[in-house]
N, C-alpha and C positions, 0 to 999 in steps of 0.2 A: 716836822714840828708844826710847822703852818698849816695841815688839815686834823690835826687834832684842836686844835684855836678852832679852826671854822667848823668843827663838830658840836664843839663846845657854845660855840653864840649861839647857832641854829638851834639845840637844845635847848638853851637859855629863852632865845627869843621864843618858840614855840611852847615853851613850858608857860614865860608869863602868859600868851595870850588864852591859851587855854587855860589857868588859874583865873584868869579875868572872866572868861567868857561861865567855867564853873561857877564862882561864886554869884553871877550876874543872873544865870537862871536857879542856884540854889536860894538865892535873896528872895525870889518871892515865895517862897514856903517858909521860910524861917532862920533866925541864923545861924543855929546850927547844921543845918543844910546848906548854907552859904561855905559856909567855913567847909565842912563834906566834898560836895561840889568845887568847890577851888582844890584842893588837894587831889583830888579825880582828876579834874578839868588838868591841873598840871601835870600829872604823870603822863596820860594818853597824852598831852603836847610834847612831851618829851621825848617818847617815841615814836611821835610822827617827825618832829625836829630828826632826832636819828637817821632813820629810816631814809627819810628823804636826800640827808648827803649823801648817806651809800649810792642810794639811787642815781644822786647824778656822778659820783668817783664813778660809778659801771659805764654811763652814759659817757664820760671823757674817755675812759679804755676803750669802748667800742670805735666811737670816731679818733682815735689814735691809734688802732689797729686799721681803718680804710686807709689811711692814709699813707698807711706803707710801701 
């Protein structure tokens, strides 16, 4: 249960900052680019959020396969 939780924030956290960071460069062309841009920006954060736990769940299996 507890790496679906820490799947879940990382998603979270990476989805705002990329909504933020979208909207932030779609704000200087217009707001509806902004609004565009933050929906974009959030998605790709979300599957970088993703991504990147798997990445380290692989990372803990590897160094807990040395250790045996």
């Amino acid at each position: 249960m507890g790496k679906r939780i820490e799947k879940a924030v990382s998603r979270a956290k990476f989805a705002a900052i990329g909504g933020a960071i979208g909207a932030a460069v779609g704000g200087f062309v217009s707001r509806k680019a902004a609004s565009t841009g933050a929906g974009i920006g959030a998605l790709v954060g979300a599957s970088i959020g993703e991504k990147r736990v798997d990445l380290g769940e692989m990372a803990e299996k590897v160094t807990d396969r040395s250790g045996e």
